[in-house]
C-alpha positions as CSV (number, residue, x, y, z in Angstrom):
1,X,82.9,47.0,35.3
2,X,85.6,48.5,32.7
3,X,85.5,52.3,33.3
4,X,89.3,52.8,33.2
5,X,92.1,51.0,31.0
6,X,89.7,49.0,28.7
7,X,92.5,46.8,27.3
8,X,93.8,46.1,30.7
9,X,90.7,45.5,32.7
10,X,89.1,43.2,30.2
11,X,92.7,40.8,29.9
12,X,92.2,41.3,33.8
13,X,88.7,39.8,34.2
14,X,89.4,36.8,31.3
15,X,92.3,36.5,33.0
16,X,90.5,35.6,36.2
17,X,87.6,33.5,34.0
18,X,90.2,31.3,32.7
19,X,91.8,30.8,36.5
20,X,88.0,30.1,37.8
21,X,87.0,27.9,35.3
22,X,90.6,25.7,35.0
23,X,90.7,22.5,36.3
24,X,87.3,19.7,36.2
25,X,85.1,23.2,34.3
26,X,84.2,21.5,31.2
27,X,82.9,24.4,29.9
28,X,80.7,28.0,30.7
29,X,79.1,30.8,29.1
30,X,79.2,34.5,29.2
31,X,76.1,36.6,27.9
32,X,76.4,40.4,27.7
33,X,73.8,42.2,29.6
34,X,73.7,45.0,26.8
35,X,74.7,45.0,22.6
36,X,77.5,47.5,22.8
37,X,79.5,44.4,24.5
38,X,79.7,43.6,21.0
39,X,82.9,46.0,21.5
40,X,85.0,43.0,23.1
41,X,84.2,40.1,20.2
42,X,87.5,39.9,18.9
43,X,89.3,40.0,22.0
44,X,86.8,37.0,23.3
45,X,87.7,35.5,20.2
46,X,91.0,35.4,20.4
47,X,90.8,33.6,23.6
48,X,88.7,31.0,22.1
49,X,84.9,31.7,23.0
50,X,82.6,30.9,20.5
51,X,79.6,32.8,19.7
52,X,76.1,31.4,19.6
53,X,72.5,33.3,19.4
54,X,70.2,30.9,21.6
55,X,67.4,33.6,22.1
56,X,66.5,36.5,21.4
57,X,64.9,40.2,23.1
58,X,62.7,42.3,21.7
59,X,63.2,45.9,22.6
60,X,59.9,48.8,21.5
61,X,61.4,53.5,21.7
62,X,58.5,54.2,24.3
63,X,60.3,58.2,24.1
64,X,57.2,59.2,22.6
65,X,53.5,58.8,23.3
66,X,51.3,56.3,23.3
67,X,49.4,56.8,19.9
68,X,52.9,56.9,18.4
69,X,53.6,53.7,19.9
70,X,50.2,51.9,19.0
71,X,50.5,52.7,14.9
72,X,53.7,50.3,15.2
73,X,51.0,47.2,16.8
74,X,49.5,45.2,14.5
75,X,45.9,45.7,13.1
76,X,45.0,42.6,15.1
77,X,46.4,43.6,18.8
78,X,44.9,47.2,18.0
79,X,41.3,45.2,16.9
80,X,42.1,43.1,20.4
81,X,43.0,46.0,22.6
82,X,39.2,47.4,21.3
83,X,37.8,44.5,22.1
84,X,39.0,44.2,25.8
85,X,37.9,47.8,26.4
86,X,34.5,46.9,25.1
87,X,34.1,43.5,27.5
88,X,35.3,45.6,30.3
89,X,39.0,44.9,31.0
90,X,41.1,47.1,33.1
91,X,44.4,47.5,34.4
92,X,45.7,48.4,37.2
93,X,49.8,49.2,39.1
94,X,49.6,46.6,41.9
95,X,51.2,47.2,45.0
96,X,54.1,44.9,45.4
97,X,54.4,43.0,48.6
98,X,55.3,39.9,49.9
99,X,51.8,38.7,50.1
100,X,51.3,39.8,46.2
101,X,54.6,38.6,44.9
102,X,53.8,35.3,46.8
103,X,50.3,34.7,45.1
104,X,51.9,36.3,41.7
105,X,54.5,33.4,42.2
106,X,51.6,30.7,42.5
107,X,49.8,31.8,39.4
108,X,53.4,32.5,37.5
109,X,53.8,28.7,38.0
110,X,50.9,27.4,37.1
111,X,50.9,29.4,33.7
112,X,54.0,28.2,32.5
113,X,53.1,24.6,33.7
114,X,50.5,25.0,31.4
115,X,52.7,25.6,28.4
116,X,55.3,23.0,29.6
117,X,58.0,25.4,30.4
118,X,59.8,26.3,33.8
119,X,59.4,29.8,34.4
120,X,60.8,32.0,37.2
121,X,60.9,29.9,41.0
122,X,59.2,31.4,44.3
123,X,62.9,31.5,45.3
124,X,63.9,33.7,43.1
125,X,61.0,35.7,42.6
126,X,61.3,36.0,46.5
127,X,65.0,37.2,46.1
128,X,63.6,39.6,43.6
129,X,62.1,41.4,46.3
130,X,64.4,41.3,48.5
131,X,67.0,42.7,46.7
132,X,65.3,44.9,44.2
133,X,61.6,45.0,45.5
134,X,61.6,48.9,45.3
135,X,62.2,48.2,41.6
136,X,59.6,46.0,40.8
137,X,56.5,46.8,39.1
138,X,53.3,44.2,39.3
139,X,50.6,45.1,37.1
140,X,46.8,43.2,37.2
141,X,44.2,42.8,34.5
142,X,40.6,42.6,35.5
143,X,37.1,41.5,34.1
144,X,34.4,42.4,36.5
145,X,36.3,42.9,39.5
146,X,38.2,39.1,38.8
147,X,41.4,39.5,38.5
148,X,42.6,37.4,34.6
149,X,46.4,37.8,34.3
150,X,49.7,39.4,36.1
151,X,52.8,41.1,34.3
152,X,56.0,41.4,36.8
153,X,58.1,44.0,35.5
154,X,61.2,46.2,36.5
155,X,62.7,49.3,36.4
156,X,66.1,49.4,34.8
157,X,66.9,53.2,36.0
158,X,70.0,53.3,34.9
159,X,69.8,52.6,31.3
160,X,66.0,54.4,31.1
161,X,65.0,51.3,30.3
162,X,61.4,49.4,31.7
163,X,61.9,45.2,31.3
164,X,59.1,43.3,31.2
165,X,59.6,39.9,33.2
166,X,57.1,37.1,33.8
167,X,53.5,36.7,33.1
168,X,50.7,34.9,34.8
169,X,47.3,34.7,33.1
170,X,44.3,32.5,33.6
171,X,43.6,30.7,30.1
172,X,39.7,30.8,30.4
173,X,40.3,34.4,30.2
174,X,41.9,34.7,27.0
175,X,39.0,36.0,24.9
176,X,39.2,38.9,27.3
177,X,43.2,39.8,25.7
178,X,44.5,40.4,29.1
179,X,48.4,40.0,27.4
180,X,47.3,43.1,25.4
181,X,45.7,45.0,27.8
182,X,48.8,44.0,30.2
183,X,51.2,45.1,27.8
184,X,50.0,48.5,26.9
185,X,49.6,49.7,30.6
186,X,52.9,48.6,30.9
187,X,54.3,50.5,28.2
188,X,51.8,53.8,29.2
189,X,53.3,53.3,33.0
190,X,57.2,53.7,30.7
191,X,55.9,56.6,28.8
192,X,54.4,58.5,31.7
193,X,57.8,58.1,34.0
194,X,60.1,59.0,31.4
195,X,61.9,55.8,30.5
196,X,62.8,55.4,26.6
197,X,62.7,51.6,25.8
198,X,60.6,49.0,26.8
199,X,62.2,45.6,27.3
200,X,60.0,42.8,26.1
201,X,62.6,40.3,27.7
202,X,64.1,37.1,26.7
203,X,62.4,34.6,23.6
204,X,62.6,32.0,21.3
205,X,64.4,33.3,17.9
206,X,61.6,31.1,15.8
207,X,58.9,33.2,13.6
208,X,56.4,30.5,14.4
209,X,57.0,30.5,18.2
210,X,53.6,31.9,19.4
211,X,55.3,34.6,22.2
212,X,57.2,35.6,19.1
213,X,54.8,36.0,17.0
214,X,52.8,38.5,20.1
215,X,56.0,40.3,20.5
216,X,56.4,41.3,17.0
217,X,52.7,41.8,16.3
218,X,53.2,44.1,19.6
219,X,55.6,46.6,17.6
220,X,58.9,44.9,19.5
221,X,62.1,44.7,17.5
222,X,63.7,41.5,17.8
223,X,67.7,41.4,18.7
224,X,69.9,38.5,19.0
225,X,71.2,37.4,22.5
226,X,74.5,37.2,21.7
227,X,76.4,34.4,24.2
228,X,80.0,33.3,24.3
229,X,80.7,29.8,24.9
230,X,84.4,28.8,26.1
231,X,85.3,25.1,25.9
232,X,87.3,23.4,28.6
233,X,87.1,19.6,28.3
234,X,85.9,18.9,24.1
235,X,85.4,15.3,25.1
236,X,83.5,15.9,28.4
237,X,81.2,18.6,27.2
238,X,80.3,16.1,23.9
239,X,79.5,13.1,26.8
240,X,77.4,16.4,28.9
241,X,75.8,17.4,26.0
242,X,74.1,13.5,25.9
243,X,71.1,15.1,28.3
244,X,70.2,17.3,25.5
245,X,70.3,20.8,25.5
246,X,68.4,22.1,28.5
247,X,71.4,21.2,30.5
248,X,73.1,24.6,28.9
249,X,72.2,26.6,31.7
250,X,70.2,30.2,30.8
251,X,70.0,32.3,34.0
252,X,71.7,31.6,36.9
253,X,72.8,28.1,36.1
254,X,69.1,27.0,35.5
255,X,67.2,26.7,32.2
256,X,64.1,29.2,31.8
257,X,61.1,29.1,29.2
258,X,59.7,32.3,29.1
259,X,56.6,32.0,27.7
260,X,54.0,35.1,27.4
């Protein structure tokens, strides 16, 4: 959005933040879609947003091949990957539809219901294809011809970057590795169309959270995600803040869990 005057444009859009968010706002959040918005700290700052780190991403250089990329996993997803090619496993680039992102939706829900989280709504996973459908990736792990997990991915073309969204596996198929196998035709699929990082999306900053633990064993390198909170109302966001903490809202205005 700043591409001209960076010192104007920026006191331009706070500018209009503080207008939208005046009156009975008791309080919102910004969060940086990239780290080189690190560039406008001070100036947030000085306008009185406070930094927090909530989550984090983990990012994996995919500009290079696959064997490169696979002496960064850990002994124990390379052990796993062997073992799924020896019961069988395969992968394959599912053709994303309506019907597909429909039935991808039902078994996105019922994963993360599983792990007590909230995942990704049919609503929005439906306005995912709407808006962006030609972007979307859907890739399938199978075990003699059953289908055992889903990873919904996207295609960030403009930063040559391939982000890896929501799963959806079947937990009496987890001897079979299908995260593994999922993650690695993911990142072939990045390699073989020329994009240079893979996006392992959003996670919990907490060494013994177990989709940490996968991400780091997976050669991902975790970076903070960086949010800047600006306070309204102190007294009314203290008497919010009484709910607990899922009421801080994470993507667009509704809290996600994102396990994988």
């Amino acid at each position: 959005m700043i591409a001209t005057d960076e010192a104007a444009v920026f006191a331009a859009i706070a500018d209009r933040m503080a207008a939208l968010t005046s009156g009975r706002t008791i309080g919102h959040l910004i969060r940086p879609a990239t780290d080189p918005a690190v560039r406008y700290a001070t100036r947030l700052r000085a306008r009185d947003y406070v930094p927090s780190v909530r989550d984090c991403r983990f990012v994996l250089d995919i500009d290079r091949s696959w064997d490169d990329v696979a002496t960064d996993l850990s002994a124990k997803k390379r052990r796993n990957l062997r073992r799924a090619e020896e019961a069988g496993v395969a992968a394959t680039d599912a053709e994303v539809t309506s019907d597909t992102v429909a039935a991808f939706a039902r078994s996105h829900a019922e994963h993360v219901r599983r792990l007590g989280g909230e995942g990704a709504s049919p609503a929005l996973l439906r306005a995912l294809h709407a808006a962006v459908g030609d972007r979307l990736k859907l890739f399938r792990a199978t075990a003699d011809g059953e289908a055992i997990g889903e990873l919904l991915a996207v295609r960030d073309d403009e930063r040559d970057r391939f982000v890896l969204l929501f799963p959806a596996y079947d937990p009496t198929n987890f001897d079979h590795y299908p995260s593994e196998i999922l993650y690695r035709e993911a990142i072939r699929w990045g390699i073989e169309n020329g994009y240079t990082t893979c996006d392992y999306g959003e996670t919990t900053p907490d060494f013994e959270d177990g989709t940490f633990a996968f991400k780091t064993a997976f050669g991902g390198e975790a970076r903070p995600t960086v949010r800047w909170e600006r306070i309204g109302s102190r007294l009314g966001r203290v008497l919010f803040s009484v709910a607990g903490e899922r009421l801080v809202p994470h993507q667009g205005g509704t809290p996600i869990s994102r396990p994988h």
